[in-house]
Biopython code that builds the backbone (N, CA, C, O; Angstrom):
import numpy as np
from Bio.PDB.StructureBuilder import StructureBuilder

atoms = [
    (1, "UNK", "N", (-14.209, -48.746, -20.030)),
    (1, "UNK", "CA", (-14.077, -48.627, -18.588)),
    (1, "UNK", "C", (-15.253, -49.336, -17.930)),
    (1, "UNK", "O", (-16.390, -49.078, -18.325)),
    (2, "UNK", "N", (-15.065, -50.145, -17.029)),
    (2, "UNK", "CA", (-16.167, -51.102, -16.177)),
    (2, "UNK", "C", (-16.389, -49.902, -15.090)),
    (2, "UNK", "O", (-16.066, -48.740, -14.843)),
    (3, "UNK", "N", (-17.284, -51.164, -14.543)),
    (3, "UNK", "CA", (-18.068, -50.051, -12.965)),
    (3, "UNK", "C", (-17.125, -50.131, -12.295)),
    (3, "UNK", "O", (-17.252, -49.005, -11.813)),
    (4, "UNK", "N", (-16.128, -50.558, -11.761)),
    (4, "UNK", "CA", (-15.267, -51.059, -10.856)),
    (4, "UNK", "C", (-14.534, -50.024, -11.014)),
    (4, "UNK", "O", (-14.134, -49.490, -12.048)),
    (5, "UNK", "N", (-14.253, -49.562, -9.083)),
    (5, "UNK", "CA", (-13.909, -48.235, -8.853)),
    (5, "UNK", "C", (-11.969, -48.578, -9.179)),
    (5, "UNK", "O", (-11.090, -47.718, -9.118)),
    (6, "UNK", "N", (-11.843, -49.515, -9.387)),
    (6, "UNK", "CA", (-10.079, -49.534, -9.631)),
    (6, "UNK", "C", (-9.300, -49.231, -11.159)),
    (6, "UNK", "O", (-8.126, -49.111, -11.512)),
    (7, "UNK", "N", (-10.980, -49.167, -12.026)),
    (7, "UNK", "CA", (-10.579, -48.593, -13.272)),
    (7, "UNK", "C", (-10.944, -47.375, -13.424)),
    (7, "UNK", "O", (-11.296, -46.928, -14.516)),
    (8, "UNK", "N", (-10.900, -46.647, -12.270)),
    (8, "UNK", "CA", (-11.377, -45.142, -12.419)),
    (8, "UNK", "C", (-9.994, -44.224, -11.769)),
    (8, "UNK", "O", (-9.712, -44.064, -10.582)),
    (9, "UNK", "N", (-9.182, -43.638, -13.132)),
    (9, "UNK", "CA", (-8.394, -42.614, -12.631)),
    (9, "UNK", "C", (-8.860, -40.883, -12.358)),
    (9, "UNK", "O", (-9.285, -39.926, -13.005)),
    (10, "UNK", "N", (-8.535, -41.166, -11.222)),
    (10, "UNK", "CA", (-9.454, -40.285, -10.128)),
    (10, "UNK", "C", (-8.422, -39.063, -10.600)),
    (10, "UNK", "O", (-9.023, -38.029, -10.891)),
    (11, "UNK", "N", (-7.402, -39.022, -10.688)),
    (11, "UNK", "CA", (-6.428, -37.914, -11.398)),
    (11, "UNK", "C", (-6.716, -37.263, -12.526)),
    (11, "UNK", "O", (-6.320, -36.110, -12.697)),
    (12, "UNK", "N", (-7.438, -37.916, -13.430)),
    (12, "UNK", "CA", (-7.196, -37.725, -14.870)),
    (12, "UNK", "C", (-8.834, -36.575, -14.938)),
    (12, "UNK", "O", (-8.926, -35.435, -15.395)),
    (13, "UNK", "N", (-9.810, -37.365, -14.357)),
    (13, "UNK", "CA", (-10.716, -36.719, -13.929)),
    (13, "UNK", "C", (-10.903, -35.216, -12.803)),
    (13, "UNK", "O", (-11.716, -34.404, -12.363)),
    (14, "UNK", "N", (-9.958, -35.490, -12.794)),
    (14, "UNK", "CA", (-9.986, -33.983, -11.762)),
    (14, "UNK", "C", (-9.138, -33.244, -12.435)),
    (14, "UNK", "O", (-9.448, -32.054, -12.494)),
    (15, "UNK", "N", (-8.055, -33.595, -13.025)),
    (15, "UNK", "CA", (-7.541, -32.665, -14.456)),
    (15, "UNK", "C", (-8.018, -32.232, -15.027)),
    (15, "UNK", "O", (-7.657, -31.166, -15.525)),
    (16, "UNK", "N", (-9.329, -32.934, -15.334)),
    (16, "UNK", "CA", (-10.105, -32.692, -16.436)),
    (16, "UNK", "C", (-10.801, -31.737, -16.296)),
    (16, "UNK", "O", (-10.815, -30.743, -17.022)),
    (17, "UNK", "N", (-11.549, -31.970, -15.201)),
    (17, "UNK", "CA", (-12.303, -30.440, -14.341)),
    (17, "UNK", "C", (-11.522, -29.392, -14.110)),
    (17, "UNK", "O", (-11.778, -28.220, -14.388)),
    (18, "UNK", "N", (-10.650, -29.780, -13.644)),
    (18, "UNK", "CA", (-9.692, -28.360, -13.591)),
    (18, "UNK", "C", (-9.292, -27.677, -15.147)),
    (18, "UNK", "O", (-9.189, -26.454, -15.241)),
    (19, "UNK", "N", (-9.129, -28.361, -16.066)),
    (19, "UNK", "CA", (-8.949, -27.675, -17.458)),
    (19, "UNK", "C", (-10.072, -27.151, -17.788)),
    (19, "UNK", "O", (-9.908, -26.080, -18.372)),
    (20, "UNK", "N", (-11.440, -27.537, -17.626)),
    (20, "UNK", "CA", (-12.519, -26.914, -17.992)),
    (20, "UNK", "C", (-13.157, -25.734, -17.049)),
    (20, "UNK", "O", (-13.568, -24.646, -17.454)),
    (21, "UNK", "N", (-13.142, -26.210, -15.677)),
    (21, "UNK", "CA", (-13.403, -24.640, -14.998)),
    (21, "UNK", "C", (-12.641, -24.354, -13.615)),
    (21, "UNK", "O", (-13.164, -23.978, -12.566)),
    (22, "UNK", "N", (-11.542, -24.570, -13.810)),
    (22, "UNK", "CA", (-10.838, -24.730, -12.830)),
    (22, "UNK", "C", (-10.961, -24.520, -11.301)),
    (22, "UNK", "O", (-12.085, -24.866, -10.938)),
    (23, "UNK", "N", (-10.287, -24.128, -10.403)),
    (23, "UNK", "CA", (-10.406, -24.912, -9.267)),
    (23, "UNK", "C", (-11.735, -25.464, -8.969)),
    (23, "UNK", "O", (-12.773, -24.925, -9.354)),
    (24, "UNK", "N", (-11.690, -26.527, -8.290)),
    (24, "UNK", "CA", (-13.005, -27.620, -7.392)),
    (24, "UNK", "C", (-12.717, -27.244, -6.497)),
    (24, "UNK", "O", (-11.623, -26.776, -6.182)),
    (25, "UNK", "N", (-14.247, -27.452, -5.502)),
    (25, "UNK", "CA", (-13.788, -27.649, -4.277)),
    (25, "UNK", "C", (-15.145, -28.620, -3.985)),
    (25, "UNK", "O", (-16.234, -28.366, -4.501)),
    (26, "UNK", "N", (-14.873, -29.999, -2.901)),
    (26, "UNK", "CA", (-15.668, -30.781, -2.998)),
    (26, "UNK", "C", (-15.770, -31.236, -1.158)),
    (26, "UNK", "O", (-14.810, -31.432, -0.413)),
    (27, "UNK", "N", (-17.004, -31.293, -0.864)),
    (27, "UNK", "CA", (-17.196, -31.994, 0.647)),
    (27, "UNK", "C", (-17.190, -33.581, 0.459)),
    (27, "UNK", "O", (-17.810, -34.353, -0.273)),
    (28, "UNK", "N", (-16.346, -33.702, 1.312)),
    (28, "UNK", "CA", (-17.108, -35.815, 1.644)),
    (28, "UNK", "C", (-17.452, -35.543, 3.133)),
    (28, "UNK", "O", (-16.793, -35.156, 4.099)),
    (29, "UNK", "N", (-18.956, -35.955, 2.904)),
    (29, "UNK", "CA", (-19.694, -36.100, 4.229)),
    (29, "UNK", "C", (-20.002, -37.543, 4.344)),
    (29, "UNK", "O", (-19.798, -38.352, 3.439)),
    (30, "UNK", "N", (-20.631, -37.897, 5.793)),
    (30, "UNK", "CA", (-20.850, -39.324, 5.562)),
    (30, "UNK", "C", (-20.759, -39.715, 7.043)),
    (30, "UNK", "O", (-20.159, -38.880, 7.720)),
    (31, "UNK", "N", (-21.197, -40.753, 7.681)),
    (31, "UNK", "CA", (-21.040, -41.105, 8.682)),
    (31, "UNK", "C", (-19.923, -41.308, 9.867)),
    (31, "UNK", "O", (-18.878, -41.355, 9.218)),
    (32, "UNK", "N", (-19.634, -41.429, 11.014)),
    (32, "UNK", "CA", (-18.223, -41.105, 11.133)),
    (32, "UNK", "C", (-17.475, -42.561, 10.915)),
    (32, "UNK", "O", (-18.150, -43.529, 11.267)),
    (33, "UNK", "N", (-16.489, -42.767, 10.512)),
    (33, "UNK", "CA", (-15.497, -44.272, 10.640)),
    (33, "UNK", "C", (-15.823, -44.801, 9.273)),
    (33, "UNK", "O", (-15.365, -45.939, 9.167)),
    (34, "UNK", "N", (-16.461, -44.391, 8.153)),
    (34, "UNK", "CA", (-16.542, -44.732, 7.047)),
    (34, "UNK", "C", (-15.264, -44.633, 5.954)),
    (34, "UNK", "O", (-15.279, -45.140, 4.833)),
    (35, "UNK", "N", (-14.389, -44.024, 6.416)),
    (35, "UNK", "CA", (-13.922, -44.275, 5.213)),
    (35, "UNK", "C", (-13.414, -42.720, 4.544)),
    (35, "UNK", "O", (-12.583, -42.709, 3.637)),
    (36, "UNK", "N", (-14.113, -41.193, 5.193)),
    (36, "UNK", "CA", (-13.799, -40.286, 4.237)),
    (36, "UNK", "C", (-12.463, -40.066, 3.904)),
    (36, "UNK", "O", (-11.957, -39.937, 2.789)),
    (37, "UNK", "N", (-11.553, -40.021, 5.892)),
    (37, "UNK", "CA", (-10.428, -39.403, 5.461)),
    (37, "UNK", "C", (-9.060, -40.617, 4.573)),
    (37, "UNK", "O", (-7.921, -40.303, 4.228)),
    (38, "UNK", "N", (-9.523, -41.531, 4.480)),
    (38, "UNK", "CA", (-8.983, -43.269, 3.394)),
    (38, "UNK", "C", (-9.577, -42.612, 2.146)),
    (38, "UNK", "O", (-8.557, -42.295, 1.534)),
    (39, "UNK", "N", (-10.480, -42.269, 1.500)),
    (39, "UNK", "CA", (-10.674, -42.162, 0.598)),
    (39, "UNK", "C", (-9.973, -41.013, -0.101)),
    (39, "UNK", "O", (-9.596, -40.976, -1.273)),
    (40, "UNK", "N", (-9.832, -39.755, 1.169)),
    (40, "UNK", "CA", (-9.323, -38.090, 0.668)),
    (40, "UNK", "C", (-7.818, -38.402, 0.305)),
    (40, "UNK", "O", (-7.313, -37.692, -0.564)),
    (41, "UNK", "N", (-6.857, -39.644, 1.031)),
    (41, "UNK", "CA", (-5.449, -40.339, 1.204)),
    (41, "UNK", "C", (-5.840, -40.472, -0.192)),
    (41, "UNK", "O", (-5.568, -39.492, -0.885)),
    (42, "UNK", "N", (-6.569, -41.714, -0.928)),
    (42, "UNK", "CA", (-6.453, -42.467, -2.083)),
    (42, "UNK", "C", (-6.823, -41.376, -3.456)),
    (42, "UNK", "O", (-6.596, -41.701, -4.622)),
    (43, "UNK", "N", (-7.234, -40.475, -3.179)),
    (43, "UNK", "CA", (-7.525, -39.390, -4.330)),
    (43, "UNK", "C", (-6.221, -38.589, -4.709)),
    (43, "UNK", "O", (-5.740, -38.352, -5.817)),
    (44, "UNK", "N", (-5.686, -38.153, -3.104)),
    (44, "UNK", "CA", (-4.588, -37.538, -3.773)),
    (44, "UNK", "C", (-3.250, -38.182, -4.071)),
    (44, "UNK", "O", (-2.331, -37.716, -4.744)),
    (45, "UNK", "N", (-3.336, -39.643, -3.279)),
    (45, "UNK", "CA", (-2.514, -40.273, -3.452)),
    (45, "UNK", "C", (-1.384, -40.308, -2.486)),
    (45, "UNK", "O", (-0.479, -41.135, -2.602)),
    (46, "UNK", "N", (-1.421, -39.420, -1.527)),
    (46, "UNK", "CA", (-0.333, -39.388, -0.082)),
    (46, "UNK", "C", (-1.282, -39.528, 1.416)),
    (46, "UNK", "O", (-2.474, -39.805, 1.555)),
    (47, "UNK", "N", (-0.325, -39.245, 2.335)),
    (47, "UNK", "CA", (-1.203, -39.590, 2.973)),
    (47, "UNK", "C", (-1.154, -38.032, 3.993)),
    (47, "UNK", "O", (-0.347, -37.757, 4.880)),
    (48, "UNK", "N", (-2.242, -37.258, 3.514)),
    (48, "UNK", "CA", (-2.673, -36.208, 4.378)),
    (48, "UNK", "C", (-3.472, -36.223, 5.721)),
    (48, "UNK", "O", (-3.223, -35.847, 6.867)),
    (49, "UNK", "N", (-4.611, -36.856, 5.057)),
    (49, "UNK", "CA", (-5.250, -36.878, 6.156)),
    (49, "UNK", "C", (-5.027, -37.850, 7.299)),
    (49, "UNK", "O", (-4.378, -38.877, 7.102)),
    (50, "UNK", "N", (-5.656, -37.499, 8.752)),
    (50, "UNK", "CA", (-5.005, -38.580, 9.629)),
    (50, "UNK", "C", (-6.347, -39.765, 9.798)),
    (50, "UNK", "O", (-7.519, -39.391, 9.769)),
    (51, "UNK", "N", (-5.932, -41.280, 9.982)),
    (51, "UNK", "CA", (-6.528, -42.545, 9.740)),
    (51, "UNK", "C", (-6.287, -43.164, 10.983)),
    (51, "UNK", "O", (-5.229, -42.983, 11.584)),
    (52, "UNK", "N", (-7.058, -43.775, 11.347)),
    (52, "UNK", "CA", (-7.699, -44.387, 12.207)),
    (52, "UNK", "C", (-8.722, -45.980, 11.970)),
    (52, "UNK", "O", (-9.646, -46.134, 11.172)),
    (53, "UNK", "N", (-8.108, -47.091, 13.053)),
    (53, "UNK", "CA", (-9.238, -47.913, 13.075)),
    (53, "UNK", "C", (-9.785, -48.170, 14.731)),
    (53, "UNK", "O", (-9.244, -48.332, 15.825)),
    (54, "UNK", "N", (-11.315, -48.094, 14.144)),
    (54, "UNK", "CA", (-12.072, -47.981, 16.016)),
    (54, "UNK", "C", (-13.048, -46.959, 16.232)),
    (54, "UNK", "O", (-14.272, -46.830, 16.188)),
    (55, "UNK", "N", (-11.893, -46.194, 16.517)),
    (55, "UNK", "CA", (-12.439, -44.649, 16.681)),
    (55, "UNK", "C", (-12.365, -43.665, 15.661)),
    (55, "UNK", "O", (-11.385, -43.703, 14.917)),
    (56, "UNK", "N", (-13.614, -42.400, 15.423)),
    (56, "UNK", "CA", (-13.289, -41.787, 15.079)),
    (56, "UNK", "C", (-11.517, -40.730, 14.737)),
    (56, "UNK", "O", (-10.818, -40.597, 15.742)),
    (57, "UNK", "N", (-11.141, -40.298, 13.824)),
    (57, "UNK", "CA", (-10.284, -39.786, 14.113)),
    (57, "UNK", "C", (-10.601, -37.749, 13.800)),
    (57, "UNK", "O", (-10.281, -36.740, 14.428)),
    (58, "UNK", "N", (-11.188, -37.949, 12.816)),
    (58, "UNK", "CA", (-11.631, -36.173, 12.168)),
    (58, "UNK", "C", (-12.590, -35.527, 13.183)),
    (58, "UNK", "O", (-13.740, -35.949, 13.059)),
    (59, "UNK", "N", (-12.423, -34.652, 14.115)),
    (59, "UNK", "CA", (-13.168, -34.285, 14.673)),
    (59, "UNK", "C", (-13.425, -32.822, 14.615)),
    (59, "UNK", "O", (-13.731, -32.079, 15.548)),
    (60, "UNK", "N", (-13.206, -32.465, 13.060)),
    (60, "UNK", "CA", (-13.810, -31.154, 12.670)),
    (60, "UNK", "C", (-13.914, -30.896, 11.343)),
    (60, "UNK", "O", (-13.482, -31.996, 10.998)),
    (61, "UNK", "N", (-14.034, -30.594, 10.775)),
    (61, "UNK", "CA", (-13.732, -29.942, 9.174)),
    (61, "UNK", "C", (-12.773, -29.808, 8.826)),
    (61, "UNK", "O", (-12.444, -28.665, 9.145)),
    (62, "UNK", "N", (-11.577, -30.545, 8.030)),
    (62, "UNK", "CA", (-10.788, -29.727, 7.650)),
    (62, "UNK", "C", (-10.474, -29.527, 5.919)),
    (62, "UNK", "O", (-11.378, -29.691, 5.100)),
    (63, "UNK", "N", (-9.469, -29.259, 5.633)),
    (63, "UNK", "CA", (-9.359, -28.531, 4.326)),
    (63, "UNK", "C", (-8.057, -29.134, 3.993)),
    (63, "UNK", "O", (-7.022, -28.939, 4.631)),
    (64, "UNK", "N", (-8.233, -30.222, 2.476)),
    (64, "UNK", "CA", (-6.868, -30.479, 2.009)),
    (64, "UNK", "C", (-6.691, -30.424, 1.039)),
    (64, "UNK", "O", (-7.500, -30.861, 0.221)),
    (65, "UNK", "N", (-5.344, -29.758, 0.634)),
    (65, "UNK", "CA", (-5.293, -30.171, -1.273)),
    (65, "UNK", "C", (-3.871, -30.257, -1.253)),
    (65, "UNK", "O", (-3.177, -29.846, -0.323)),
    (66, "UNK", "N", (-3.368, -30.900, -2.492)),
    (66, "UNK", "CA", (-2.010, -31.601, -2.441)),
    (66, "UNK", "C", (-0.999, -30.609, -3.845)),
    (66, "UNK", "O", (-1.536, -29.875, -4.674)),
    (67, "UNK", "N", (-0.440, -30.712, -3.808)),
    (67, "UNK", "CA", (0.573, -30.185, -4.863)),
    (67, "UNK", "C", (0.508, -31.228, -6.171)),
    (67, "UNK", "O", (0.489, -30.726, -7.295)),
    (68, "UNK", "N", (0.477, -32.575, -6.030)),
    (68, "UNK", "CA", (-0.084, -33.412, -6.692)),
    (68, "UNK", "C", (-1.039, -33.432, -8.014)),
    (68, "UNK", "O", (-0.910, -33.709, -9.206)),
    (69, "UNK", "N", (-2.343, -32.866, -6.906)),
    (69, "UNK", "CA", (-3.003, -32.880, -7.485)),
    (69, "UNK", "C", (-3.627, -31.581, -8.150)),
    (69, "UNK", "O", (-4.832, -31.709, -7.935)),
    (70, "UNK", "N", (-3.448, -30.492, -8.791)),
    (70, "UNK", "CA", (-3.762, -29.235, -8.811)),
    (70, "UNK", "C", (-5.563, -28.944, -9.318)),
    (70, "UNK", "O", (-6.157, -29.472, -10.258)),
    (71, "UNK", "N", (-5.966, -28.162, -8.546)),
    (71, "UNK", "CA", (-6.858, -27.079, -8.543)),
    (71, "UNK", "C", (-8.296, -27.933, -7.994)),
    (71, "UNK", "O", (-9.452, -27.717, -8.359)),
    (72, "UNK", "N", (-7.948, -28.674, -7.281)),
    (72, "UNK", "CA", (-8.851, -29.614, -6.173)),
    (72, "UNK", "C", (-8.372, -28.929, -4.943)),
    (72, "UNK", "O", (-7.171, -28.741, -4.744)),
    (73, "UNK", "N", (-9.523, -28.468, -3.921)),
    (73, "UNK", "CA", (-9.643, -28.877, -2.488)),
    (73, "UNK", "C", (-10.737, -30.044, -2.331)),
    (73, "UNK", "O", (-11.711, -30.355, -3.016)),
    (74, "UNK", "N", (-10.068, -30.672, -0.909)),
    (74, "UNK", "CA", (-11.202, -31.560, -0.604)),
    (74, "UNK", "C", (-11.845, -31.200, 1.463)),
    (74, "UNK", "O", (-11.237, -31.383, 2.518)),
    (75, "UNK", "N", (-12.830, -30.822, 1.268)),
    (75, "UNK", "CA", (-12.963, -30.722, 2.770)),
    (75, "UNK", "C", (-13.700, -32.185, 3.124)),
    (75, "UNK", "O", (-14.706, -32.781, 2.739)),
    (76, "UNK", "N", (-12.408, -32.462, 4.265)),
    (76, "UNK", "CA", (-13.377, -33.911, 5.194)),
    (76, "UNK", "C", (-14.053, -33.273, 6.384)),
    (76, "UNK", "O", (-13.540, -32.255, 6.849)),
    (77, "UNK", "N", (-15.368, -33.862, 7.034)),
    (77, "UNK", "CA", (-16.011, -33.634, 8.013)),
    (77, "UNK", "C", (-16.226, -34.559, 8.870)),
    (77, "UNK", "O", (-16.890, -34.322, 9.880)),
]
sb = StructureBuilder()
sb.init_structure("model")
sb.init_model(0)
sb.init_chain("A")
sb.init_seg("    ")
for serial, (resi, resn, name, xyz) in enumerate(atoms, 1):
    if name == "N":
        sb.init_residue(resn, " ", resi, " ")
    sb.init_atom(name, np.array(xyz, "f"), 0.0, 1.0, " ", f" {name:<3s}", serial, name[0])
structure = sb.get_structure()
């Protein structure tokens, strides 16, 4: 596996955690318009969270986890 984030299955890895101590729960913090709630979309693979270009769009905390993906939450801020 290279550094390159397109050879990283982000699924297989959170399976993995979940088989060993199951549920996660993980913050993405970060500046606003960066990218969290695109990244929280590309983890679980649908599109939950709401996206935006310009403006902010998340203007609170919220809390997502997918059927998808089991025994992950992800809070965006």
């Amino acid at each position: 596996m290279g550094n390159n984030l397109s050879d990283v299955n982000f699924r297989d890895i959170i399976n993995n955690a979940y088989n060993e101590m199951g549920n996660v729960n993980i913050v993405v913090a970060g500046k606003t318009g960066v990218g969290k709630s695109t990244l929280i979309n590309a983890v679980f693979g649908e599109n939950l969270a709401k996206t935006g270009v310009g403006r902010p769009v998340t203007s609170s905390a919220k809390e997502y986890t997918s059927s998808r993906v089991r025994g992950i939450t992800l809070f965006d801020t």
